[in-house]
MARTIRO-648155 format. One line per field, with one value per residue: residue number from 0; residue in one letter; x, y, z of N, C-alpha, C, CB in turn. Coordinates in steps of 0.02 Angstrom, whole numbers, plus 50000, padded with zeros to 5 digits. Atoms other than C-alpha are relative to their C-alpha. Last residue first. Glycine has a CB too. Layout:
N
seq = NUM,...
type = A,...
n_x = X,...
n_y = Y,...
n_z = Z,...
ca_x = X,...
ca_y = Y,...
ca_z = Z,...
c_x = X,...
c_y = Y,...
c_z = Z,...
cb_x = X,...
cb_y = Y,...
cb_z = Z,...
This chain:
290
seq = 289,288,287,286,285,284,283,282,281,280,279,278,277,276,275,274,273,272,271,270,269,268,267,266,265,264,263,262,261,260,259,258,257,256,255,254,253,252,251,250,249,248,247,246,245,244,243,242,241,240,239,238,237,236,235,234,233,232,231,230,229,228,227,226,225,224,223,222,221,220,219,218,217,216,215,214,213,212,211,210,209,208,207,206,205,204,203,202,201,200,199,198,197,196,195,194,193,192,191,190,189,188,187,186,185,184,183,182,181,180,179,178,177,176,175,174,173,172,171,170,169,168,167,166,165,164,163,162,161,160,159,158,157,156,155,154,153,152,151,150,149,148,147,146,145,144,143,142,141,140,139,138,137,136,135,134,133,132,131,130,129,128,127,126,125,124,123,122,121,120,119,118,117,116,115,114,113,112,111,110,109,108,107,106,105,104,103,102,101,100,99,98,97,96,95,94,93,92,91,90,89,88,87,86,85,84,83,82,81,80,79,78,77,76,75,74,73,72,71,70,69,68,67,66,65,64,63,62,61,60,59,58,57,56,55,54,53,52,51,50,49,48,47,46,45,44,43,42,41,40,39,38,37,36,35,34,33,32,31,30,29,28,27,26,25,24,23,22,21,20,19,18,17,16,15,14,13,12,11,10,9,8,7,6,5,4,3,2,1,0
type = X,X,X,X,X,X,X,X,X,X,X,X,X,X,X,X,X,X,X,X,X,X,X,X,X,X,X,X,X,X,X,X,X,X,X,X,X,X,X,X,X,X,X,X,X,X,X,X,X,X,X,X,X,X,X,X,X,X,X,X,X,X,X,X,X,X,X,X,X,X,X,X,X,X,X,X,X,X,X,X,X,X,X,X,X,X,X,X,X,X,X,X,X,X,X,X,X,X,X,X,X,X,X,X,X,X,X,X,X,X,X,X,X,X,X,X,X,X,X,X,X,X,X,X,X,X,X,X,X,X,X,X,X,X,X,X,X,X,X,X,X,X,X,X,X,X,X,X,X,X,X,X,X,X,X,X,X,X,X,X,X,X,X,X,X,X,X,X,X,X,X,X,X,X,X,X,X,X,X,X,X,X,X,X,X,X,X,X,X,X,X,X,X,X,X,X,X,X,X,X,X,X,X,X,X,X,X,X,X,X,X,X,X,X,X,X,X,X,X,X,X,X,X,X,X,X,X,X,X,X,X,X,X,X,X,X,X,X,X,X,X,X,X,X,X,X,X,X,X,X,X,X,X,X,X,X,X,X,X,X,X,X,X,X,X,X,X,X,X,X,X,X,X,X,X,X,X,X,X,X,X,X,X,X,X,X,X,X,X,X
n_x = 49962,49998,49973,49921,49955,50002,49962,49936,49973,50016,49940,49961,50008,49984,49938,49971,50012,49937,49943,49997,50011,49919,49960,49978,49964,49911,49953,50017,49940,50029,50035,50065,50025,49956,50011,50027,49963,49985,50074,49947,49928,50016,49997,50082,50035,49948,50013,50022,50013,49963,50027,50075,50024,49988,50086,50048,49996,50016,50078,50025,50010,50078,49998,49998,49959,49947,50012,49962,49957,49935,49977,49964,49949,49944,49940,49939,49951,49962,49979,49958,49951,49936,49927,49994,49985,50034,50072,50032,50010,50062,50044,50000,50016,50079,50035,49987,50023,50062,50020,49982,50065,50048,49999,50018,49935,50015,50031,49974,49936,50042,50041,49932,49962,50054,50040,49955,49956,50019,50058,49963,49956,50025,50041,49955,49963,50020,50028,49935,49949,50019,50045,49970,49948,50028,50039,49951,49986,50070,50005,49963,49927,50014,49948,50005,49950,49917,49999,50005,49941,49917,49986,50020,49937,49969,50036,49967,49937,50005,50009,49938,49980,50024,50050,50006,50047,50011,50064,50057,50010,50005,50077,50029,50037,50055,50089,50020,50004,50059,50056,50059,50043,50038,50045,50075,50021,50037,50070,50050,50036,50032,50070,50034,50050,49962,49991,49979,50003,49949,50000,49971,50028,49946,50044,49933,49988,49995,49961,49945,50009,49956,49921,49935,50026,49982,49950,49958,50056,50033,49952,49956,50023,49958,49937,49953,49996,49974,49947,50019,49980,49921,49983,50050,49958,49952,49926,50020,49943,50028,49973,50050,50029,49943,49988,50049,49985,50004,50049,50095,50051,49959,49958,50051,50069,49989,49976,50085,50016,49950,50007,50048,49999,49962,50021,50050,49971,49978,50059,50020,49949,49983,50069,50026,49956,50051,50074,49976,49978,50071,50040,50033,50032,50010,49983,50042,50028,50014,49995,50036,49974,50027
n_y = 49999,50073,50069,50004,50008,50045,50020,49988,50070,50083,50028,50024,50075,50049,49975,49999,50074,50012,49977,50034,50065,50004,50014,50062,50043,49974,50024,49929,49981,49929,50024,49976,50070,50009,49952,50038,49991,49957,49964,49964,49943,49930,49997,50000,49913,49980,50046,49994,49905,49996,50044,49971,49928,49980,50011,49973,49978,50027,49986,49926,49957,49983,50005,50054,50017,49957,50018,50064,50013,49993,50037,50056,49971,49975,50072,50009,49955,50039,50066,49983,49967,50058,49970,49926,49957,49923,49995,49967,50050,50032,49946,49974,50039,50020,49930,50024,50063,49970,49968,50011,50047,49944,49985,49899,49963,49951,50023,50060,49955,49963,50052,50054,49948,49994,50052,50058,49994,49951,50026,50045,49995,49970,50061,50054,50001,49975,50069,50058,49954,49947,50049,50075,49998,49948,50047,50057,49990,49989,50056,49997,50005,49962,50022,49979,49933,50036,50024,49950,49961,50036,50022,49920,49973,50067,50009,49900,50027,50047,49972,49999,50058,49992,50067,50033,50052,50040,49973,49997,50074,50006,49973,50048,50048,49956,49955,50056,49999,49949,49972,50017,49957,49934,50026,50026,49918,49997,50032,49970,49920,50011,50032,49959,49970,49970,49926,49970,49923,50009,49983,49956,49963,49961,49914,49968,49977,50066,50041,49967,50012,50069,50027,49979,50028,50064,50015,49964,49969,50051,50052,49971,50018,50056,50028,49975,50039,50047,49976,50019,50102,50018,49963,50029,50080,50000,49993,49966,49948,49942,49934,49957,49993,50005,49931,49967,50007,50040,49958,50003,49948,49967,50020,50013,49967,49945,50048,50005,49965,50021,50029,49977,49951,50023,50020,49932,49959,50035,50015,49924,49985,50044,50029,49949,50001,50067,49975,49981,50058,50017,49946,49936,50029,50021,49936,49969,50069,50006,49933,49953,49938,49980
n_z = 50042,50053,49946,49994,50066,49996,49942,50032,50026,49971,49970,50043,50041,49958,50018,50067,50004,49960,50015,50078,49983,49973,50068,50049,49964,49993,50065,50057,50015,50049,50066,49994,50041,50040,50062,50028,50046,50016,50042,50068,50002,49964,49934,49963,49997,49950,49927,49988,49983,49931,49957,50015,49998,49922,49990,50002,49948,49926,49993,49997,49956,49956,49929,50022,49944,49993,50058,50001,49970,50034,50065,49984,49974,50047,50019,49969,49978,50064,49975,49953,50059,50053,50008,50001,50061,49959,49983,49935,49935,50020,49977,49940,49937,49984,49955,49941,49978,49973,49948,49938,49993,49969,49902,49983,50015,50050,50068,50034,50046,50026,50023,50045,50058,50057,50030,49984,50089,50071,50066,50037,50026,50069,50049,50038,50053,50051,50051,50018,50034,50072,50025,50040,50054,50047,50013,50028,50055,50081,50005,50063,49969,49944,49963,49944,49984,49988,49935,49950,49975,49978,49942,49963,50007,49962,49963,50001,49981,49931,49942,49985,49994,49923,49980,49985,49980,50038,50049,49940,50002,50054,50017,49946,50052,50017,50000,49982,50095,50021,49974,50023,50070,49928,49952,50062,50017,49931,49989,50027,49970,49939,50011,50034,49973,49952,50017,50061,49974,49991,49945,50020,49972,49960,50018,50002,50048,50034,49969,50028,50094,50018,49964,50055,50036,49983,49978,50025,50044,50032,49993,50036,50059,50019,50016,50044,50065,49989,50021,50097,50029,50020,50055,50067,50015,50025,49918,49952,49965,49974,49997,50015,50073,50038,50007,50011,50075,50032,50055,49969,49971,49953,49935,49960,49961,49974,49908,49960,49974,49948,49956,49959,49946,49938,49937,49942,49924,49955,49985,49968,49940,49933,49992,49966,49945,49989,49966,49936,49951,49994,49954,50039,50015,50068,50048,50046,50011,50082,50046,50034,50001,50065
ca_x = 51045,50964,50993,50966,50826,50729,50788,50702,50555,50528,50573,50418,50311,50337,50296,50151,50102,50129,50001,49881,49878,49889,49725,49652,49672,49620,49468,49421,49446,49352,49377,49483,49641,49755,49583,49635,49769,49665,49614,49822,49787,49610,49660,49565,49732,49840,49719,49729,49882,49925,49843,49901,50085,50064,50001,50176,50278,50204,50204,50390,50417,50354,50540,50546,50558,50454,50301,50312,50278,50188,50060,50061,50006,49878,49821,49791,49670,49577,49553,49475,49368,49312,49265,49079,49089,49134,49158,49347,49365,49327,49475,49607,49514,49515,49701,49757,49689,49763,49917,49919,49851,50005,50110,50089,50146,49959,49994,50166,50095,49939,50049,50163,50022,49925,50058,50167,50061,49891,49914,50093,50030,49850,49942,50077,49960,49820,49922,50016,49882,49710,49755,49935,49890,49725,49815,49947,49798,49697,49857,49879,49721,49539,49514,49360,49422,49371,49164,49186,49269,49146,49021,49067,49103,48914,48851,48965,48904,48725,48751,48780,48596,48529,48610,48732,48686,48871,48890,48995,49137,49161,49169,49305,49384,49418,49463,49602,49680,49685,49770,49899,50018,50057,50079,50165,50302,50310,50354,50492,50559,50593,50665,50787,50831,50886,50795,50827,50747,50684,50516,50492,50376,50474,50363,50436,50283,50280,50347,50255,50097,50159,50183,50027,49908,49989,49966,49805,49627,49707,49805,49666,49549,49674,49642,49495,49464,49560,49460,49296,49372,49438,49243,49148,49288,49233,49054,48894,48965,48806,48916,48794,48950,49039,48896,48858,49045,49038,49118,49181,49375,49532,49448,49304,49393,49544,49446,49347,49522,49569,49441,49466,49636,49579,49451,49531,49680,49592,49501,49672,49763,49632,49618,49807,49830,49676,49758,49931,49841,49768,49942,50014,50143,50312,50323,50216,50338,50442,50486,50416,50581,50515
ca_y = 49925,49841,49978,50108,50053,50042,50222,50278,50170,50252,50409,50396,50324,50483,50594,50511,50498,50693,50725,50609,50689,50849,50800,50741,50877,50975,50878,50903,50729,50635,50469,50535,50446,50604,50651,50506,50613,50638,50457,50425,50369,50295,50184,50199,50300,50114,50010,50134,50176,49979,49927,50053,50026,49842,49864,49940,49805,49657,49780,49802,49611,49537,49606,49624,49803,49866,49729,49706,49896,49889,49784,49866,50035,49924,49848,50033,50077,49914,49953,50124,50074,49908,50022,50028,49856,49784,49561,49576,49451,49578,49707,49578,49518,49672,49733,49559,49595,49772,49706,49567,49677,49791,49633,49568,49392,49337,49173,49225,49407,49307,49190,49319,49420,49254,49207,49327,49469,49406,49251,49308,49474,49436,49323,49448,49591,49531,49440,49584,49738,49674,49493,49551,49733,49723,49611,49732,49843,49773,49723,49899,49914,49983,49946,49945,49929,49738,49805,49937,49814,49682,49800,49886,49721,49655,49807,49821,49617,49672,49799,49683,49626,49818,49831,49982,50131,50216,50376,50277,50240,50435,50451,50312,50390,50553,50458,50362,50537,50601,50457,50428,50531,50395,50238,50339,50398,50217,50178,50310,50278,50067,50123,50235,50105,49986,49849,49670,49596,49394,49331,49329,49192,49063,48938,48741,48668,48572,48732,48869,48773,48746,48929,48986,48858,48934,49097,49142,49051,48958,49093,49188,49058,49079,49233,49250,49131,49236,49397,49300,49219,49429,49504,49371,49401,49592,49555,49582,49566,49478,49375,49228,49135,49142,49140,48974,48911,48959,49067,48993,48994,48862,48727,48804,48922,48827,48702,48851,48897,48725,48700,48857,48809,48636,48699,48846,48717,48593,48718,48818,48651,48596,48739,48754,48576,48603,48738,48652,48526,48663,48739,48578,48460,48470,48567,48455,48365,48535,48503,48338,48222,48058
ca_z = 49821,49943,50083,49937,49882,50071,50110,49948,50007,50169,50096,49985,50110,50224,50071,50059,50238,50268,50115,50179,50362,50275,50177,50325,50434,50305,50270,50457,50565,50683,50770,50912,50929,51004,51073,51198,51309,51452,51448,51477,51669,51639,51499,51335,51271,51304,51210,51046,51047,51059,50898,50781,50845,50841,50645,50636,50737,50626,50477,50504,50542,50408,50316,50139,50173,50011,50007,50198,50212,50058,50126,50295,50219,50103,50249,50333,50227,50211,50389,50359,50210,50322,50467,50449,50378,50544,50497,50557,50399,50256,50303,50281,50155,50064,50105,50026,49877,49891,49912,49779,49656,49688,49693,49522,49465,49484,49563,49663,49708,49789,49894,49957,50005,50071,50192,50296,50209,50265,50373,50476,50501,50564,50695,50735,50764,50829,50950,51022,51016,51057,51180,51222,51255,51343,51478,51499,51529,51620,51746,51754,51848,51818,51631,51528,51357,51349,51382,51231,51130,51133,51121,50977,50879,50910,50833,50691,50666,50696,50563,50422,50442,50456,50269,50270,50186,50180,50297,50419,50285,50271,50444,50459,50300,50405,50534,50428,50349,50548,50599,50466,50545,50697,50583,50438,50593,50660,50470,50490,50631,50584,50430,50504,50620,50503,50398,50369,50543,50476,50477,50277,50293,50194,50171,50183,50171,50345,50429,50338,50368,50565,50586,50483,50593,50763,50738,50643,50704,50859,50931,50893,50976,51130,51130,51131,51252,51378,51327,51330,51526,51561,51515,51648,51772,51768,51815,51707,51546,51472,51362,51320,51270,51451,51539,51485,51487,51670,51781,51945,51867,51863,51790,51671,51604,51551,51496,51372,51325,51269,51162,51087,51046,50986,50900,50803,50781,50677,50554,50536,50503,50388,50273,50257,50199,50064,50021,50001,49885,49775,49760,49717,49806,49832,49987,50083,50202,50203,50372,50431,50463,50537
c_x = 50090,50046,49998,50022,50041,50061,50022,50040,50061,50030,50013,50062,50054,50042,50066,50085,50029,50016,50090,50064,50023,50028,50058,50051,50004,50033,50056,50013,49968,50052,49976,49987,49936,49990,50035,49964,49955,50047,50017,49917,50031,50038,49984,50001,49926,49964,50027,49956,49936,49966,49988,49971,49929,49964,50005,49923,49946,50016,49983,49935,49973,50009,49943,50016,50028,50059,50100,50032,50032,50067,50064,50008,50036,50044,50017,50022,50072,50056,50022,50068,50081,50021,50023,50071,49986,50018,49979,49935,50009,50015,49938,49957,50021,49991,49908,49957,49980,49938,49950,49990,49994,49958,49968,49981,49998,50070,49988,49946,50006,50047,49974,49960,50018,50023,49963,49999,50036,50053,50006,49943,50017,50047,49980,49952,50048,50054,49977,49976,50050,50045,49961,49935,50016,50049,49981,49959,50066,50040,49954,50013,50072,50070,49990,50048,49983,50041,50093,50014,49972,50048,50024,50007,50006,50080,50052,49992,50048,50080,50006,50005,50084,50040,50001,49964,50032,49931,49966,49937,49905,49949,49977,49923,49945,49955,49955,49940,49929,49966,49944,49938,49936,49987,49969,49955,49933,49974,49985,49949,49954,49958,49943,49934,49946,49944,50028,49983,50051,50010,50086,50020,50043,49951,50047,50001,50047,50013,49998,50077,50056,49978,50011,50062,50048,49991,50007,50067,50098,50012,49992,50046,50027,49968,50035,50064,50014,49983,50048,50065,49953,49977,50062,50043,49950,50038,50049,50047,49975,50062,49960,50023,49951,49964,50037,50012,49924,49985,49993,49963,49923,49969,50038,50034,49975,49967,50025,50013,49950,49996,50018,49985,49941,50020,50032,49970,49972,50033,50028,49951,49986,50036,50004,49932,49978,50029,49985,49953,50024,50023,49920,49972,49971,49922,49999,50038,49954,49947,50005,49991,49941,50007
c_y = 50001,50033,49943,49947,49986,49984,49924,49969,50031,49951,49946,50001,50026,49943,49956,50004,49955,49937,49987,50026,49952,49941,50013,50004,49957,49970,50017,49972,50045,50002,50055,49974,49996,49941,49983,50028,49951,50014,50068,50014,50023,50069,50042,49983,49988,50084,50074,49973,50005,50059,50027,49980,50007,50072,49969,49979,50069,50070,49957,50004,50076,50026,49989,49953,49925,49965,50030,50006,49924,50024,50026,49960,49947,50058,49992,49915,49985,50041,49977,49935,50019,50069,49948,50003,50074,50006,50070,50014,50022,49959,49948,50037,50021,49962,49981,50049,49979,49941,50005,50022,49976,49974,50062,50027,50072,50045,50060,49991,49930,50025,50023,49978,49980,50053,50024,49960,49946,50037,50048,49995,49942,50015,50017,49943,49948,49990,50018,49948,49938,50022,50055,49981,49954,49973,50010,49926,49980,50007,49994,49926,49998,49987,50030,49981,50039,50083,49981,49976,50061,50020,49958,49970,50046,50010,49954,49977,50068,49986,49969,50044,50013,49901,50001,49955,49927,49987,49959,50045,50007,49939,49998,50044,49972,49935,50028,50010,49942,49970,50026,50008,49971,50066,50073,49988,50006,50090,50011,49970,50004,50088,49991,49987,50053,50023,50049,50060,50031,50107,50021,50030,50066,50068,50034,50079,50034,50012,49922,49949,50025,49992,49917,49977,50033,49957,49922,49979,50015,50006,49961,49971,50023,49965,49950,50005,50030,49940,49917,50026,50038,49923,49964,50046,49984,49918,50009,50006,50026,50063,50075,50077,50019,50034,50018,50076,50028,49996,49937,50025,49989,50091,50039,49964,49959,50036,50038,49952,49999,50050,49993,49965,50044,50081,49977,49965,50058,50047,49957,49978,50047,50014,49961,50011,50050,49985,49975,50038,50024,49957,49978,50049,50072,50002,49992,50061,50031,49913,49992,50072,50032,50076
c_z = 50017,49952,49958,50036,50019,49945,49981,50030,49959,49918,50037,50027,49949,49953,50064,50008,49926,49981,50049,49971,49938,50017,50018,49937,49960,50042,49995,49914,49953,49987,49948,49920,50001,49949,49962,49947,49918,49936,49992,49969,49951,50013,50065,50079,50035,50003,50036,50075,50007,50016,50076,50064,50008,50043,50114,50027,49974,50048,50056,50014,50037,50067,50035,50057,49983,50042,49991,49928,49988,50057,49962,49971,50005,50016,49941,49974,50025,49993,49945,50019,50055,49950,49967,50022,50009,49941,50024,49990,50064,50062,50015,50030,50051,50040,50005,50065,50089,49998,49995,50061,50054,50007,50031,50065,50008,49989,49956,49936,49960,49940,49907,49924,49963,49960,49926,49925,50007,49987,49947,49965,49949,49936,49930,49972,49966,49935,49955,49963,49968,49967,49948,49980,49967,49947,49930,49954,49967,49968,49946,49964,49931,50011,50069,50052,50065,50007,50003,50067,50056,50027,50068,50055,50071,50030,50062,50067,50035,50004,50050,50067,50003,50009,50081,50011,49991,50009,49936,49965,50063,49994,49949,50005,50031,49952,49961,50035,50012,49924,49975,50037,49957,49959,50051,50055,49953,49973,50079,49977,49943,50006,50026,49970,49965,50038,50073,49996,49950,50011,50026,50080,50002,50023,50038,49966,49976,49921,49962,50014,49986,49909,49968,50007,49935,49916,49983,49991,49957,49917,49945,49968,49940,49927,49986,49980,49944,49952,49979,49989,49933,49985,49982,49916,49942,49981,49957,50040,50061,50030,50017,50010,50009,49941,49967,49991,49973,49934,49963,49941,50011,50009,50043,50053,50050,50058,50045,50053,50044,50029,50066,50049,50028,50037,50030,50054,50019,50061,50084,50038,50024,50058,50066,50031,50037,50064,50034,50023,50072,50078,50032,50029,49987,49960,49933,49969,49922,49951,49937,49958,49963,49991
cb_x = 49971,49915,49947,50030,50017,49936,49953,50021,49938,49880,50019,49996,49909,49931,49990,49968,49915,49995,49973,49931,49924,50011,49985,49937,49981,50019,49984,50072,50055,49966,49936,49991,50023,50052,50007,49970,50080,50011,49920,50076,50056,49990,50042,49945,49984,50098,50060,50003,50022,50087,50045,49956,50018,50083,49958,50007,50080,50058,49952,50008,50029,49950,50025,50040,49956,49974,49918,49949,49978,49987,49941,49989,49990,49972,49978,49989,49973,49958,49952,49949,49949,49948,50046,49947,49959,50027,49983,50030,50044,49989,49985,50040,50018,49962,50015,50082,50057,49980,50021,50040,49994,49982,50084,49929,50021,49933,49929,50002,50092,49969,49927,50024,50049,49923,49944,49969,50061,49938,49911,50036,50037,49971,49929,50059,50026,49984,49950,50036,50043,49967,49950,50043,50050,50003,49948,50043,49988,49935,49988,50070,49998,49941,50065,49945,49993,50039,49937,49938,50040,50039,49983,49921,50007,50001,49937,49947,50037,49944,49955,50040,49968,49876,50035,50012,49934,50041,50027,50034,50100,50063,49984,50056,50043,50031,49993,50046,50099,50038,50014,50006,50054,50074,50048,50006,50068,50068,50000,50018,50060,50067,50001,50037,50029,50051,49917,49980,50026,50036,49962,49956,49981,50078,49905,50049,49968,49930,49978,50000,49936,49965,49993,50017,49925,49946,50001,49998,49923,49924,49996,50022,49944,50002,50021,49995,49948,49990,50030,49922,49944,50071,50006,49885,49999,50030,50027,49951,50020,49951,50027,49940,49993,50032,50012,49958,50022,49976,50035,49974,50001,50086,50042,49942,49937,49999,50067,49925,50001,50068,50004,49950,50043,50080,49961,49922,50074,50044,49960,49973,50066,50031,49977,50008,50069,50003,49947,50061,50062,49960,49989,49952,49980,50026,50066,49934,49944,50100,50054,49979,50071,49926
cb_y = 50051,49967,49980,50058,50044,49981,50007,50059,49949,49985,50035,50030,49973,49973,50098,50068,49994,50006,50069,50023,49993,50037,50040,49975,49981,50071,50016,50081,49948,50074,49959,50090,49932,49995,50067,49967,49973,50014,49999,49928,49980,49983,49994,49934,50045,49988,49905,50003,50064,50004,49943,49969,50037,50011,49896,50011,50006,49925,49982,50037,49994,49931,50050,50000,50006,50066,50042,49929,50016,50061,50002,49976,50037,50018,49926,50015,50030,49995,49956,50017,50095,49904,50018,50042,49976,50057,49949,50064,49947,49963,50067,50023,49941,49975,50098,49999,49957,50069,50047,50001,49945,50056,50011,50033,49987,50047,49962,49930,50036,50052,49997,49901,50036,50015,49979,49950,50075,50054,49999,49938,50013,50066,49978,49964,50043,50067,49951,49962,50059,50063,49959,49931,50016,50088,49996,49967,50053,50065,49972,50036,49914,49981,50017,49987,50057,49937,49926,50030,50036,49982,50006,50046,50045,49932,49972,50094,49963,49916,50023,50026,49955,50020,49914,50011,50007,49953,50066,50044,49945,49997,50057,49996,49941,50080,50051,49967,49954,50090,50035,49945,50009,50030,49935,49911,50041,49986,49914,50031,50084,49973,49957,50017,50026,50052,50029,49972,50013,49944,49943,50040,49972,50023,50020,49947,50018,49957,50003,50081,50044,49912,49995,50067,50006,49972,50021,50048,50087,50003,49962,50034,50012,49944,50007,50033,49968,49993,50058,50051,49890,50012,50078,50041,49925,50045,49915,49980,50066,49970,50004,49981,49950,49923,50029,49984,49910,49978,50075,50065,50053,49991,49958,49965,50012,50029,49937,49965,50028,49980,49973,50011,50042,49945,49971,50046,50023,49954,49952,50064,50008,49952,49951,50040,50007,49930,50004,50033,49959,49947,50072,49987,49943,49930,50028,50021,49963,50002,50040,50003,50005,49979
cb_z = 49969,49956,50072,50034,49955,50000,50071,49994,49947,50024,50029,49944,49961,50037,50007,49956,50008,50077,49998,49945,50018,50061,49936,49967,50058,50022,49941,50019,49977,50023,50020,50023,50026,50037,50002,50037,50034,50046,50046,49935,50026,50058,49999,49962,49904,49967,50018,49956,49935,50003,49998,49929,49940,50003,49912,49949,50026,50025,49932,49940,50001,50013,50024,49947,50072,50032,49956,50012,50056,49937,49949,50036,50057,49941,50012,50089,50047,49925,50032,50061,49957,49932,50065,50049,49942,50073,50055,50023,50000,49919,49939,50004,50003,49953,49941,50002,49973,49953,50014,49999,49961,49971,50033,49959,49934,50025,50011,50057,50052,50049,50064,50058,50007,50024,50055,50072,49975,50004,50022,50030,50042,50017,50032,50054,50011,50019,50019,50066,50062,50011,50065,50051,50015,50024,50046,50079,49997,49983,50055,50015,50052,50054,49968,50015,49937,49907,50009,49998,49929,49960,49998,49991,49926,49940,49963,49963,49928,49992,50004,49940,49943,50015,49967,50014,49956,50003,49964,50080,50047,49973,50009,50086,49974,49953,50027,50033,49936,49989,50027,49986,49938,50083,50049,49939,49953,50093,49978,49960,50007,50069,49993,49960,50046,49977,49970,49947,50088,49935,50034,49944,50055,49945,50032,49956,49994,50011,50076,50039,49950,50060,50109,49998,50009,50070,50065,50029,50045,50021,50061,50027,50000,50067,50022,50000,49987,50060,50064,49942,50067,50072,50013,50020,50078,50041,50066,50027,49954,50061,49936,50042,49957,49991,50041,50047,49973,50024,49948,50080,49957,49966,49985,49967,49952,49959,50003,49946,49971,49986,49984,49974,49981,49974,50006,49959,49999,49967,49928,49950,49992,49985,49934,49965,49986,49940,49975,50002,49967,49921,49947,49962,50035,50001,50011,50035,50084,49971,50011,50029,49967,49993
């Protein structure tokens, strides 16, 4: 029985409704399957696990390890086979040079300063003490998963904060829902910055949702421009990575370079470099199409 495109005929409501399901179905099966995982081939148990005291290091790598595979779950896997039975073109294909490539890694590593300064900005909001707990909660998630001692942490680190993040979050929100979005409202700035909200709204930390929406209207008009989900797959990498790889012990001396502060002049250079970035980024893009 030939399933590709089984559901490509049928209505937007209908392929919701598809999508929906196939996300719901494969967060618990790949959680499920993390938490067996766990509990057959380590002494830690599904208690400790989910009360997440972090008292031992094996207690931090089986939430990493289900995380990931709930990711997996949650992002990957559920866009792949919706794009597969619906016949969705995800845009997973490598259509831009190198030049392209440098200079979105160049946006990604100038934006910094512009992105701190929002990040203090965003941190001077009154926040509800109920959204807090989720900040809260965040924090020390990541504080205990950025405690490395070998290089094995931090390979580890990389594929379950830097590599999956990024390609799962990719394919759903521009892979998927960009697209999507542009299609019903025939307008693709909306679109992005649509997209830039949820994307921001479903990591649950509203002291860095201006910062975060930030950057997924960078990686919105990277896909938007390129026409390529790869770019903002290897950008939002970038972001990802620099920050695992600076909370290591052997590059902590270099971890100012992703310090959460920023002057207004740093920022507004920062901003100003990022601009002028973006616009040879999409002169570049013209021409190569044109």
């Amino acid at each position: 029985m030939r399933l590709k495109g089984i559901f490509k005929e049928k209505s937007s409501a209908s392929k919701l409704v598809v999508l929906f399901l196939i996300i719901l179905v494969s967060v618990i099966l790949h959680t499920s399957l993390g938490q067996v995982m766990i509990f057959l081939f380590t002494d830690i148990s599904l208690i400790e696990v989910g009360m997440m005291k972090f008292t031992k290091q094996s207690e931090i790598d089986a939430v990493k390890f289900i995380q990931m595979f709930s990711s997996i779950g949650l992002f990957i896997t559920p866009t792949l086979l919706y794009a597969y039975l619906c016949d969705f073109d995800l845009k997973l294909k490598l259509n831009f040079n190198r030049q392209t490539l440098i200079l979105s890694i160049a946006i990604m590593l100038l934006i910094s300063p512009f992105i701190a300064f929002i990040y203090e900005w965003n941190l001077s909001f009154n926040i509800p003490n109920w959204m807090l707990v989720f900040d809260n909660n965040a924090e020390k998630i990541t504080k205990h998963f950025l405690k490395m001692n070998t290089t094995g942490d931090l390979f580890f680190n990389l594929l379950v904060m830097a590599i999956i993040p990024a390609l799962g979050e990719e394919l759903l929100f521009r892979g998927y829902l960009q697209q999507k979005i542009c299609h019903w409202l025939d307008k693709p700035h909306f679109a992005i910055i649509i997209t830039a909200i949820l994307f921001s709204a479903i990591h649950m930390q509203f002291q860095g949702f201006l910062p975060r929406f930030v950057l997924g209207i960078v990686l919105g008009y990277l896909f938007y421009w390129s026409g390529s989900l790869w770019l903002p797959i290897i950008a939002h990498f970038l972001n990802n990575a620099i920050a695992v790889t600076f909370a290591y012990p052997a590059f902590s001396n270099y971890a100012y370079l992703t310090k959460n502060t920023a002057t207004w002049q740093e920022a507004f250079f920062s901003f100003i470099a990022v601009i002028l970035l973006a616009v040879l980024l999409y002169k570049n893009l013209n021409i190569k199409k044109g």
